[in-house]
DRENDO-1510 file (C-alpha; in Angstrom, 1 decimal, always signed):
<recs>
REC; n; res; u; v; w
REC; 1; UNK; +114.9; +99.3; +73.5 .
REC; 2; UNK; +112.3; +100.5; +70.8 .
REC; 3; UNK; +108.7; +99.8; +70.8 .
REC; 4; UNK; +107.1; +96.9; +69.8 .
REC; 5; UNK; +105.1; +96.4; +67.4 .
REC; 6; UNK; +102.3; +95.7; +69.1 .
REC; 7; UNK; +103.3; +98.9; +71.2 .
REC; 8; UNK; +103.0; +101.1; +68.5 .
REC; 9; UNK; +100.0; +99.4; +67.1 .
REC; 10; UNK; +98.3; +101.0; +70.4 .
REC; 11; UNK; +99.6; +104.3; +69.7 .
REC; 12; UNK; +98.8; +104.6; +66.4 .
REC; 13; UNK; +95.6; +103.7; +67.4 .
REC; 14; UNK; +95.6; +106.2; +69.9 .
REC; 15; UNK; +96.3; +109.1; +68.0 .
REC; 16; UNK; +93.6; +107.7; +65.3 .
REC; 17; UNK; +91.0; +107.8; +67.5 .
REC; 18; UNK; +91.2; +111.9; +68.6 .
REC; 19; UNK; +91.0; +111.2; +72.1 .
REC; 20; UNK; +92.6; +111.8; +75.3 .
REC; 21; UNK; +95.5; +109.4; +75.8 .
REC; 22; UNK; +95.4; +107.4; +78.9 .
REC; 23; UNK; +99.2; +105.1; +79.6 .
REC; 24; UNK; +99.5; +102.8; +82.4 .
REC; 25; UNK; +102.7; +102.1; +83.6 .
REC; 26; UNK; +103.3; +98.8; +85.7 .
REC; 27; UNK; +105.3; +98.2; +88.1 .
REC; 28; UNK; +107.7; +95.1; +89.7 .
REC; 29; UNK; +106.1; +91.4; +90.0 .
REC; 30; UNK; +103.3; +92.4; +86.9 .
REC; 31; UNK; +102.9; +92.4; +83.0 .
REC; 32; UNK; +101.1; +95.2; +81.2 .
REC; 33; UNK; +98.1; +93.0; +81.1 .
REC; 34; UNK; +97.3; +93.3; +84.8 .
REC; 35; UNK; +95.8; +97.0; +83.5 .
REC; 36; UNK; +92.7; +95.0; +80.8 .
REC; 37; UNK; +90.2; +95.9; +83.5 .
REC; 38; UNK; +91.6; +99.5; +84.1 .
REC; 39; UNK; +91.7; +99.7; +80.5 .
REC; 40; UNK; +88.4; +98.4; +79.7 .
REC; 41; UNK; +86.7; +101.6; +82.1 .
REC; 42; UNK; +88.5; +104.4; +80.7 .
REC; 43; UNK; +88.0; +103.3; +77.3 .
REC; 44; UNK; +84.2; +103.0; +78.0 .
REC; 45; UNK; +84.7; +106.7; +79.6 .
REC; 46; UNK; +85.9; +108.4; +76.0 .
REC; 47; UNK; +89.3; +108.0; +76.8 .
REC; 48; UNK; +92.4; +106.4; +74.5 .
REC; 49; UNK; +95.0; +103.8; +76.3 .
REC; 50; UNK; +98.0; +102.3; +75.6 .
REC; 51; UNK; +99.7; +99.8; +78.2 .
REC; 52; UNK; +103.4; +99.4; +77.1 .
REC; 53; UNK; +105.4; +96.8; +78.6 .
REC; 54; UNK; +109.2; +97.3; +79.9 .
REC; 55; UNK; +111.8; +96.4; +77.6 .
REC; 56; UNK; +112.0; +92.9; +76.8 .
REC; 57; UNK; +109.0; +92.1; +79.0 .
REC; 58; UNK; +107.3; +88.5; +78.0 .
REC; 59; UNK; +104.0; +88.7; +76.3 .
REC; 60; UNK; +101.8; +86.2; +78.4 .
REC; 61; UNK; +102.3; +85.7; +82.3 .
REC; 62; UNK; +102.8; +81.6; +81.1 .
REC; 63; UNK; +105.7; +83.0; +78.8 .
REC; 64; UNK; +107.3; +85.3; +82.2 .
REC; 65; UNK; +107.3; +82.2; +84.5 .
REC; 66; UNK; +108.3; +79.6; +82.4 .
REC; 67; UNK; +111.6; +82.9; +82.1 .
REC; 68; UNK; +112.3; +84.2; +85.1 .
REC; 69; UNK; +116.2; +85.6; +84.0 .
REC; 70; UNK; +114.4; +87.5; +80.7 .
REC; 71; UNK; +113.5; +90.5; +83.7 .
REC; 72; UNK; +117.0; +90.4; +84.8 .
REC; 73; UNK; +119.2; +93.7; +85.0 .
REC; 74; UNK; +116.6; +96.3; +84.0 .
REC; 75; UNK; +117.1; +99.6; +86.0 .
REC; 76; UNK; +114.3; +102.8; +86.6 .
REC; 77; UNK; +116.1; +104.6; +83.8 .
REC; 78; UNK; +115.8; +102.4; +81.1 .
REC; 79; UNK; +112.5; +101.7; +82.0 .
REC; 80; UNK; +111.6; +105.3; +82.1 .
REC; 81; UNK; +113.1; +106.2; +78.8 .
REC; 82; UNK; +111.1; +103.4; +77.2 .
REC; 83; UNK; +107.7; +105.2; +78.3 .
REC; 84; UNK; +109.3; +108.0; +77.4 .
REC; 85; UNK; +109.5; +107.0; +74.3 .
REC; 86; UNK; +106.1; +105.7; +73.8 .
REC; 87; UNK; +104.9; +109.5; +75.1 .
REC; 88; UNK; +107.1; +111.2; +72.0 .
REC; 89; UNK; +104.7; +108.5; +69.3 .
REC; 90; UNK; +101.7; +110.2; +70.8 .
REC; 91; UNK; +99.8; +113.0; +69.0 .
REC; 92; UNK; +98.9; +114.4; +72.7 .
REC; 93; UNK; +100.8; +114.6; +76.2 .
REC; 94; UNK; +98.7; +111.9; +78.0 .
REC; 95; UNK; +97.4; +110.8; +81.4 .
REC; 96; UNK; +99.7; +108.7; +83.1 .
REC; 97; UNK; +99.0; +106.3; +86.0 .
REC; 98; UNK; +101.1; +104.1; +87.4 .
REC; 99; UNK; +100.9; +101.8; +90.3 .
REC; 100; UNK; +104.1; +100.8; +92.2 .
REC; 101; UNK; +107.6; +101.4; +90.4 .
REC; 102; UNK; +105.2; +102.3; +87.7 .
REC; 103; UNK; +104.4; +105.1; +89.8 .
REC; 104; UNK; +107.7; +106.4; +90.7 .
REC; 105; UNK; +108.1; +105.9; +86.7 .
REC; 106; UNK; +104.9; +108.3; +86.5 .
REC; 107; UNK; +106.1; +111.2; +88.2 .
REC; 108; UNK; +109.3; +111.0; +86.6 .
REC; 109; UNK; +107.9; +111.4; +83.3 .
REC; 110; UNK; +106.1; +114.2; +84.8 .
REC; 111; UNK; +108.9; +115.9; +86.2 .
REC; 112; UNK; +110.1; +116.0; +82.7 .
REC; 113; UNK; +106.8; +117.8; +81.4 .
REC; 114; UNK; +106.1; +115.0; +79.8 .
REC; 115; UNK; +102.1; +114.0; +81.1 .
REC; 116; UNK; +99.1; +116.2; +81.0 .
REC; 117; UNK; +98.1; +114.7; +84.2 .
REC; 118; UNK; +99.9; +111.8; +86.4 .
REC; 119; UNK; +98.3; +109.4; +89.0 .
REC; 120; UNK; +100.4; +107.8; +90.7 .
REC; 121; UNK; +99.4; +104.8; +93.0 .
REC; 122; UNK; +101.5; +103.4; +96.1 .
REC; 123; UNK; +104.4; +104.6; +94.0 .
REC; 124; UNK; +107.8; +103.6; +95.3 .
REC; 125; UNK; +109.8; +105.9; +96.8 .
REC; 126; UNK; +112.3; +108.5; +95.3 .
REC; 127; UNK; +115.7; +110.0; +95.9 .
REC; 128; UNK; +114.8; +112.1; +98.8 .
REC; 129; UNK; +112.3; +110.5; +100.4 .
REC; 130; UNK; +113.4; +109.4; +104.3 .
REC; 131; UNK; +110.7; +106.9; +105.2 .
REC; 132; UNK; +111.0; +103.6; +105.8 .
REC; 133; UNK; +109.0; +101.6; +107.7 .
REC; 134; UNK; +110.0; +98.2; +108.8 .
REC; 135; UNK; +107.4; +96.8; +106.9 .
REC; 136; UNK; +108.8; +97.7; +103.6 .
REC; 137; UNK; +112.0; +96.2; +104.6 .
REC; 138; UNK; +110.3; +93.3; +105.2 .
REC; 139; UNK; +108.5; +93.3; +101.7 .
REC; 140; UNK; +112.0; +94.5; +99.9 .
REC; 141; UNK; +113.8; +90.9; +101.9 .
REC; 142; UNK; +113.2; +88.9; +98.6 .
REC; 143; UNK; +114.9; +91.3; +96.0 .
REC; 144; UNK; +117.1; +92.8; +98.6 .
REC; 145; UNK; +118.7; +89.8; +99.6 .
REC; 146; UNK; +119.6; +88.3; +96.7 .
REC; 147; UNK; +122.7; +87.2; +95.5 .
REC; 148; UNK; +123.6; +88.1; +91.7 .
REC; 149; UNK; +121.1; +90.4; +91.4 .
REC; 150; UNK; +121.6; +91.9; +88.1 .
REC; 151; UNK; +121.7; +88.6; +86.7 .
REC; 152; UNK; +118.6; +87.1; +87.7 .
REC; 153; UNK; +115.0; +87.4; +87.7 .
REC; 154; UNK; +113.1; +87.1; +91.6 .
REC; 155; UNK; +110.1; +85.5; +92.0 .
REC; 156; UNK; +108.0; +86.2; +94.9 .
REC; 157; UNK; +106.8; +82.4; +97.2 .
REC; 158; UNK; +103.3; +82.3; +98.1 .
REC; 159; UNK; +104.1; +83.5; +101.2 .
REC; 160; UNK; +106.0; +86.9; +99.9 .
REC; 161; UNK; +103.3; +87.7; +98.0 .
REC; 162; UNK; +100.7; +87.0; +101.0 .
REC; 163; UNK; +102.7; +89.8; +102.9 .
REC; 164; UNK; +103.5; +92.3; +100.3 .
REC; 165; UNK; +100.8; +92.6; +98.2 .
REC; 166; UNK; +97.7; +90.6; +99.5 .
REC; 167; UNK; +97.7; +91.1; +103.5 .
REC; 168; UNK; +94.2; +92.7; +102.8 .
REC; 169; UNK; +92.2; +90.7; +101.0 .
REC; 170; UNK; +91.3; +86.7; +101.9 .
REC; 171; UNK; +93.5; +83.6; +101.2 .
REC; 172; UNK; +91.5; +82.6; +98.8 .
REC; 173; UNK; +91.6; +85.5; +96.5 .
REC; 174; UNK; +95.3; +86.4; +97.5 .
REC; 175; UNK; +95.9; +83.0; +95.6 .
REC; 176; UNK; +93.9; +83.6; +92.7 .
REC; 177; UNK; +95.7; +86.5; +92.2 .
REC; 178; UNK; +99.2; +84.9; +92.7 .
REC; 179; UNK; +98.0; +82.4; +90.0 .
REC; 180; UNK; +96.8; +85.1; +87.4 .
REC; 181; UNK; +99.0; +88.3; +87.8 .
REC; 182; UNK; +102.5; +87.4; +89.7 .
REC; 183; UNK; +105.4; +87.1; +87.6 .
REC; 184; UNK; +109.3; +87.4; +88.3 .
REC; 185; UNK; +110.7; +90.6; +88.5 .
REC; 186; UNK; +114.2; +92.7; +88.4 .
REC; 187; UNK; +115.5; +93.7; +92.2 .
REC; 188; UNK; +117.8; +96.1; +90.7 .
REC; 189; UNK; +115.0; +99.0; +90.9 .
REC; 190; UNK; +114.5; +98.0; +94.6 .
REC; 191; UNK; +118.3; +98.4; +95.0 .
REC; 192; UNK; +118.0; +101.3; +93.0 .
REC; 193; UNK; +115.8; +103.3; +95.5 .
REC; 194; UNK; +117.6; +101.5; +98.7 .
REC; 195; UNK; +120.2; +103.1; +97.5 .
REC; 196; UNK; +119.3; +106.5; +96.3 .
REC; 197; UNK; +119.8; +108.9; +99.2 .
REC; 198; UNK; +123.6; +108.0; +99.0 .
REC; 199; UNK; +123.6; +108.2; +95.3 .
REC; 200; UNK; +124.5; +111.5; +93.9 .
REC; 201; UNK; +123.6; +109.8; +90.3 .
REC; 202; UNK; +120.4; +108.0; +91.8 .
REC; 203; UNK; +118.3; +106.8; +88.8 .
REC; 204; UNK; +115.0; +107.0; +90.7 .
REC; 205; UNK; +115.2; +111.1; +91.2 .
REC; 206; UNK; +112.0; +112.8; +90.5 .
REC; 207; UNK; +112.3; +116.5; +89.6 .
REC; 208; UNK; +109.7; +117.9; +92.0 .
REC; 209; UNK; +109.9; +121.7; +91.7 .
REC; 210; UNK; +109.2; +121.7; +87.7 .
REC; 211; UNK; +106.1; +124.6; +87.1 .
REC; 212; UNK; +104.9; +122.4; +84.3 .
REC; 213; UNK; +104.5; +119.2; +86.1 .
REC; 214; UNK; +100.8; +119.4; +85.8 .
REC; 215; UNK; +98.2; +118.1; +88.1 .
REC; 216; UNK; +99.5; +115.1; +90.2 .
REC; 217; UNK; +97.4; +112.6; +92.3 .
REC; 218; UNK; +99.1; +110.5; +94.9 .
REC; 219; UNK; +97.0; +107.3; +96.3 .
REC; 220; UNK; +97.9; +104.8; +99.1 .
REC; 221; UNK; +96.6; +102.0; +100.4 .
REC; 222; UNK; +96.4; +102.1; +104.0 .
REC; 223; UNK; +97.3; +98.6; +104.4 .
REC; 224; UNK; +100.2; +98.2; +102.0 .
REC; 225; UNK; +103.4; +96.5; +103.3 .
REC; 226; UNK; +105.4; +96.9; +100.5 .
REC; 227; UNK; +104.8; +100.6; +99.7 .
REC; 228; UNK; +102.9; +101.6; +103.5 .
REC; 229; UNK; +101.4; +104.8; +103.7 .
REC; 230; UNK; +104.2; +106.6; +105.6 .
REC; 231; UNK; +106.2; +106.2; +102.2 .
REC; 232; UNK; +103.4; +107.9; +100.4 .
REC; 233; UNK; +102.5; +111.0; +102.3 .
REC; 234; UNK; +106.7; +111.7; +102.3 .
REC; 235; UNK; +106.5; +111.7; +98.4 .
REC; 236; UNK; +103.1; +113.9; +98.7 .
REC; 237; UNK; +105.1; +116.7; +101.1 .
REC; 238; UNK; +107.8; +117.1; +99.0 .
REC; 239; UNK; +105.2; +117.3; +96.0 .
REC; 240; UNK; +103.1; +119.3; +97.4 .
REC; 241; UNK; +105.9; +122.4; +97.1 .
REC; 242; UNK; +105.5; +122.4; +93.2 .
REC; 243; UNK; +102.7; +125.1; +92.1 .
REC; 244; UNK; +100.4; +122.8; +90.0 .
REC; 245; UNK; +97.7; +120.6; +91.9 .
REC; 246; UNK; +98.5; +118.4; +94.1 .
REC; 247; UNK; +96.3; +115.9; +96.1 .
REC; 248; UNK; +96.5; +112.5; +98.1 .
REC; 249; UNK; +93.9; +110.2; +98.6 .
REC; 250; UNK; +94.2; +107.1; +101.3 .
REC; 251; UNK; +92.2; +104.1; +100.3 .
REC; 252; UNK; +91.2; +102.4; +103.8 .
REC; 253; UNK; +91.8; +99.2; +104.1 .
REC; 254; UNK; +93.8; +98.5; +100.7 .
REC; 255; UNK; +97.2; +96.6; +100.5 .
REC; 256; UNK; +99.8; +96.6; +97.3 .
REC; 257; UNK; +96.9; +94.4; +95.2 .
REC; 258; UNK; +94.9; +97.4; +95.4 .
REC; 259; UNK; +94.8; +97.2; +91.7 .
REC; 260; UNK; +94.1; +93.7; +90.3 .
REC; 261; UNK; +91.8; +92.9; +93.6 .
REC; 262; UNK; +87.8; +93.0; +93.5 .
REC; 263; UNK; +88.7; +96.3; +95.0 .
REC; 264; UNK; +89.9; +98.3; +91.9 .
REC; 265; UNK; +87.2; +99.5; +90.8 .
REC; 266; UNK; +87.2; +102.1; +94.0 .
REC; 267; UNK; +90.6; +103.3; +93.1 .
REC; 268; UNK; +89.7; +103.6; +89.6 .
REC; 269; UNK; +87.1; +105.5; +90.2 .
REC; 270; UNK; +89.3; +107.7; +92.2 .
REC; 271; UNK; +91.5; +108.0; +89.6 .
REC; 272; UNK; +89.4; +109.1; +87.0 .
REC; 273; UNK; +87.1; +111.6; +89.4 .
REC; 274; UNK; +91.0; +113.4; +89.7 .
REC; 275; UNK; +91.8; +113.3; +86.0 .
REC; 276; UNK; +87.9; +114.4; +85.0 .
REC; 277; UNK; +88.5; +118.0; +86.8 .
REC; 278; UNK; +92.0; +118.3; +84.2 .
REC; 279; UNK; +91.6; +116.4; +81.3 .
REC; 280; UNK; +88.5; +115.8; +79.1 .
REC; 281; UNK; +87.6; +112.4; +77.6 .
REC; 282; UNK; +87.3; +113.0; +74.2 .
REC; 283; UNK; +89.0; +115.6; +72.1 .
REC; 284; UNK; +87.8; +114.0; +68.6 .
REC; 285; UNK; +88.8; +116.2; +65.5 .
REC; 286; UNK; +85.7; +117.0; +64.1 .
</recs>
């Protein structure tokens, strides 16, 4: 599906200014808008963003809920291609950080030499990756186990999103966030990387040994459920073989929310202390 307008309004915008491009890249149960405050730090740091959407994705979260089938059927590569896509309008390779799905997305736009730099946070797991702890299981149940899957958008209940994404933080803000940044999602990515180790074709295959990968941050939360830890180091050793940089930072005491929580600026700041050492801010054409 092309850009929107409003998509390439950010590009254009990004190649205007002469800076670094930044693109976040979200993941399952989340709009683009969940990245404002991301956005609002690197932008204040020198740095250009663009937060694209996936194809078809509603514009508010008011819009998603009120549409849970209009997330229906979308798959990794689709997805992918559409960021892809977005990359090609920009004057520069860019920074790419994605959290979740979004991250998986991440390094597979950089196993195509398509980023500068790629951050990618609890990113779910790809074709070749052998973890999986019971506790993602548990977290997958709702997309997993649900009938006409292609067909239909999943919402998370309350109490879904308490033990996927918000197991570290207190009721009170788990629900706050539920309010503000849940929306329905596809399960067809989820059954996507269930899947992939038995898929010759698998859709969520990374291409790990590319020399022009570039740098590469992994980053887990300790406490995530739906993307533990476990699942992350096993994406960081079979990273860890290609020759460009390669790190992995644990955040203590972070679940899946580790974004959107009062805890995000921390991982931010991570994020950007990795991206500092490779990419300047601010490459403004004199």
């Amino acid at each position: 599906m092309p850009l929107t307008t409003a998509e390439l309004d950010e590009v254009a915008a990004a190649n205007s200014s002469g800076k670094t491009p930044v693109m976040f890249v979200h993941g399952l149960w989340l709009l683009s808008s969940s990245w404002r405050a991301w956005r609002d730090l690197f932008e204040e740091q020198g740095y250009a963003t663009i937060a694209p959407g996936w194809p078809d994705d509603p514009d508010t979260v008011a819009e998603a809920k009120a549409d849970p089938d209009a997330f229906a059927g979308k798959m990794v590569k689709q997805v992918t291609e559409h960021y892809a896509e977005a990359i090609a309008a920009l004057d520069q390779a860019p920074v790419v950080i994605g959290h979740s799905f979004g991250g998986l997305i991440a390094q597979k736009l950089a196993g195509e030499s398509r980023n500068a730099v790629t951050v990618a946070i609890d990113p779910a797991q790809f074709k070749g990756v052998t973890a999986l702890p019971p506790a993602a299981l548990k977290a997958a149940a709702p997309a997993l186990l649900r009938f006409n899957h292609t067909r239909h958008g999943v919402t998370l209940t309350w109490e879904q999103f308490a033990y996927g994404w918000s197991n570290a933080i207190s009721e009170a803000e788990g629900r706050a966030l539920y309010q503000e940044f849940h929306v329905p999602a596809s399960s067809v990515p989820i059954f996507q990387a269930a899947t992939a180790n038995l898929n010759p074709f698998a859709e969520t295959r990374v291409i790990t040994d590319n020399h022009d990968r570039g740098p590469l941050l992994l980053i887990a939360g300790a406490e995530d459920n739906t993307v533990p830890q476990a699942v992350v180091e096993n994406e960081y050793r079979l990273q860890q073989k290609n020759v460009g940089p390669t790190e992995l930072a644990i955040i203590p005491g972070r679940g899946h929310s580790l974004i959107i929580d009062s805890g995000w600026r921390e991982v931010a700041d991570t994020a950007l202390a990795f991206i500092r050492r490779f990419a300047s801010a601010d490459h403004r054409a004199e």
